[in-house]
N, C-alpha and C positions, 0 to 999 in steps of 0.2 A: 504494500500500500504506500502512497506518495501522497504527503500530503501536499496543498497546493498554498505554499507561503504566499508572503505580496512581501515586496517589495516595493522602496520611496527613489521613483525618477524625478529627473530635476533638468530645465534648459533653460536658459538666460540667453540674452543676446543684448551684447553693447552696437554704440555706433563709435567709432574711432575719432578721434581729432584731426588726425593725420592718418596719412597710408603706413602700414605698419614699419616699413622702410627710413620712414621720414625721423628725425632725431626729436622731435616730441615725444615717439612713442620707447624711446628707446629705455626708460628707465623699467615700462611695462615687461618689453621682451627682453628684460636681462635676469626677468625673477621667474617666465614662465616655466621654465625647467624645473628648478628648484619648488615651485607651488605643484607642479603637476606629480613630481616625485612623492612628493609629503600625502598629494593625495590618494595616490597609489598606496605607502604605508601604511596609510589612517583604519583606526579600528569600523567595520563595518562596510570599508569601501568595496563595490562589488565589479562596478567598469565605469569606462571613461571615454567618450567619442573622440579619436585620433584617426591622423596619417600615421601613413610612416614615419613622419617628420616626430612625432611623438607629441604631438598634441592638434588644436582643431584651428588653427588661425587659417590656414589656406583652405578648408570649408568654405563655401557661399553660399545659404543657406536663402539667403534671401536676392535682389538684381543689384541692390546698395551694394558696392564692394568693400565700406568702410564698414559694413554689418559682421562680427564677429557672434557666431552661433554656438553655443558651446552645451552640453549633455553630459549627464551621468546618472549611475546608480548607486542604490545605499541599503545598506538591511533596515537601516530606520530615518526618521526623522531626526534621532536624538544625534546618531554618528554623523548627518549631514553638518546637523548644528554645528557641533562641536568642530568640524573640518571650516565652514564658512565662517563663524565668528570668531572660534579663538583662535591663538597662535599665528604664525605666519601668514597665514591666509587673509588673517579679519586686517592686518597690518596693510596689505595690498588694497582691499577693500575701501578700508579709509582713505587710502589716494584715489579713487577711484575717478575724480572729477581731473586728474590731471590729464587724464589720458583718454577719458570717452566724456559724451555731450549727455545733459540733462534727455532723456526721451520723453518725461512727460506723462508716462503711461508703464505700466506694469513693465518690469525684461526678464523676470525670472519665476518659474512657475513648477508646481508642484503635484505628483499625483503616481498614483497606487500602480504597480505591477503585477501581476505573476511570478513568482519564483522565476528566474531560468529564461524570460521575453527579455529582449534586446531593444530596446525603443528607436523606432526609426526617426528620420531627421522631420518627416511629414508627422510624423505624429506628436514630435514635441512642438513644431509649429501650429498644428490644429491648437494642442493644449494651451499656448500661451493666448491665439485668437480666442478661445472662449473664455479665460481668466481677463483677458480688454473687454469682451465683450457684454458678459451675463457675471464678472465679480465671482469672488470663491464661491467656490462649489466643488462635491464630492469628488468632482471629475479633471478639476483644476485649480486647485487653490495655492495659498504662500504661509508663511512662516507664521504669519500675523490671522490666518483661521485657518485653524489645521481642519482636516477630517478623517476618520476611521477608514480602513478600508470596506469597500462595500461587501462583502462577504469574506468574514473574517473565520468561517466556520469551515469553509468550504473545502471539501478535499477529492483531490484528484484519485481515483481507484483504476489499477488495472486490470485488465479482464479477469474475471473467473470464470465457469457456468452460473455458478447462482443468479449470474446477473443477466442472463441471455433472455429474458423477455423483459428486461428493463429497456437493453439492447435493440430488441425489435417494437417493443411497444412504442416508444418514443419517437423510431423515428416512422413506424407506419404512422401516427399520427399527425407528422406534420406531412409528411408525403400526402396525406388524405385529403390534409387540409387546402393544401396549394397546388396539389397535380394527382395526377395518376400513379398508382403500385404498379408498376415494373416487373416482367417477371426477372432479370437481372438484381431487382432491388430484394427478391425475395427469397431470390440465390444466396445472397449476402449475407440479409437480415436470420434465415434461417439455421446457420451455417458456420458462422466467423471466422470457430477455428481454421477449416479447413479454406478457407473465403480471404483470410488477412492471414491471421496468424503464425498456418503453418509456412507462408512464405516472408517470414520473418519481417508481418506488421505488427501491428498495438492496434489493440480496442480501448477506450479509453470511458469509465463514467466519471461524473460530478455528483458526488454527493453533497447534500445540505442537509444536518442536524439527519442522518439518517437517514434520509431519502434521496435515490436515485431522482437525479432532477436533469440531465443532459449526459450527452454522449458523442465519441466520436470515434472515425476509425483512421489509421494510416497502413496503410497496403504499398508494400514494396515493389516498384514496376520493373526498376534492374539496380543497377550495385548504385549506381549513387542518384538516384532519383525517388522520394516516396509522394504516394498521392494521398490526400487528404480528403477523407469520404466520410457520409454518413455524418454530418454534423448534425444535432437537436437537443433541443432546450426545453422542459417543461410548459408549456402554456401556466403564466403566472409568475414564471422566476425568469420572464427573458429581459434583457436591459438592466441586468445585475452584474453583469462581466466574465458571468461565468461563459459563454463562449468565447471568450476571449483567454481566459485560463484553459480550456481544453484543448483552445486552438492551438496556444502558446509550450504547453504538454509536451503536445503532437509533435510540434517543431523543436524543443529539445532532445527528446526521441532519436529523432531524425539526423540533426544533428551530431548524436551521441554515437549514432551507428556511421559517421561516416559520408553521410548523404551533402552530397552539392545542389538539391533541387529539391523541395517543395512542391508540387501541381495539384491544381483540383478546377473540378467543374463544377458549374452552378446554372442561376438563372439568374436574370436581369430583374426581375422579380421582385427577388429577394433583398430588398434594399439593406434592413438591419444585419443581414451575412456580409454582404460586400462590403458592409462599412467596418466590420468588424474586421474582415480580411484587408482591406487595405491600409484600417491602421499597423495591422501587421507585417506591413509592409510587402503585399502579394500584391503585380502587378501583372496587364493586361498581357495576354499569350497568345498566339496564333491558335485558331480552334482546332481540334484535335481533329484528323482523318477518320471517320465512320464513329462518331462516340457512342457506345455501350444505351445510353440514354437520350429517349426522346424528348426529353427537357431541355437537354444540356444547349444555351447560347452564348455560355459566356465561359471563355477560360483565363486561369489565372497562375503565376508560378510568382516561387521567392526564390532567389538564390540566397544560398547559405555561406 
């Protein structure tokens, strides 16, 4: 059993006074090493958005080239603290007007992970647009209003039998609800072991407080690509994150085994999966030759 932690992401973004070149900024980039080091050490830290250059200045995140985009992760709120205010860090901080322009408006913004997701550069963008936008909230907040994670209970389980009509229940019923049973889908649903498993994929549920409440599967198509299938979420608990943890699962999984590619099919439909998928950074895919599924209009891949 795995259970499914969260974790505290975090991206700011200054605007530069000068180009980073220019001897204004040069007292900034002569401590980035040394901050970026300390936060590699710091207790709690888990990663940190770099080049190879070993840190995120030649990022562009934005069309502004004087916009410096910067991400990371942390097991908590308290270890981020303790890295941005005290010590070296918070020293840098306090210069902070020598070297970048008042914005005016929020630059650093906060919010809930998955164990083991990697946050993409579009998704810390989104996050900081809805903290300008709509003020903290569960989904984007700052230092100054924290919030809980939205399912603090939740835990990721990997297959057993016991759970095989959690497995098919779930997702015949969103299948029901938006399209047609397949007999492909009922090959699957029936089956798993022999359907994912034994070709060295993962079924994956989400438990809440005891109860099977979503599901998902990843089915291995050759040595370094898996597909991402069978996503479904209880009617009642969807827009809680937990598809976003099982998706996030799926893709450490994946990952772990070695995989350079991520794929899956959908439909156009489906707004709340897509949105879910491409915070995860899944991007638009040529459609697949003859797909398995009469639904299928829409493909999607991640590289790993």
């Amino acid at each position: 059993m795995a259970v499914s932690r969260f974790q505290l992401a975090q991206a700011n973004v200054a605007r530069m006074r000068a180009p980073l070149d220019d001897p204004t900024m040069a007292g900034f980039v002569a401590q980035l090493d040394r901050i970026n080091a300390l936060a590699d050490a710091s207790p709690g830290f888990v990663w940190r958005l770099q080049t190879e250059a070993g840190n995120a200045t030649a990022i562009r995140a934005y069309d502004d080239e004087r916009i410096l985009f910067n991400m990371s992760v942390w097991h908590s709120v308290e270890a981020l603290s303790a890295f941005v205010h005290r010590g070296a860090h918070a020293g840098v901080l306090r210069r902070r007007a020598e070297w970048f322009e008042a914005l005016g408006e929020p630059f650093a913004v906060l919010w809930w992970i998955p164990e083991g997701h990697v946050p993409t550069i579009e998704e810390g963008k989104s996050r900081l647009e809805r903290l300008r936008r709509l003020g903290p909230t569960p989904e984007a907040f700052t230092f100054d209003r924290l919030f809980p994670p939205a399912c603090p209970s939740l835990v990721i389980l990997d297959y057993a039998p016991a759970y095989r009509r959690d497995w098919e229940a779930l997702n015949l019923a969103w299948l029901e609800k938006y399209f047609t049973v397949e007999e492909v889908d009922r090959k699957i649903l029936a089956d798993p072991e022999r359907e994912v498993l034994d070709g060295g994929g993962h079924v994956l549920l989400a438990a809440l407080e005891g109860t099977i409440v979503g599901t998902c599967g990843l089915r291995r198509l050759d040595g370094e690509t898996f597909e991402l299938i069978k996503m479904a979420v209880a009617e009642g608990y969807q827009g809680r994150g937990i598809g976003t943890a099982l998706a996030s699962g799926a893709i450490a999984r994946a990952r772990a085994a070695g995989a350079r590619k991520v794929v899956l099919e959908t439909n156009s439909r489906l707004a709340a999966a897509l949105h879910v998928y491409r915070k995860l950074g899944f991007k638009p895919a040529p459609a697949p030759a003859g797909s398995a599924y009469a639904r299928t209009d829409t493909a999607l891949e991640l590289e790993l």
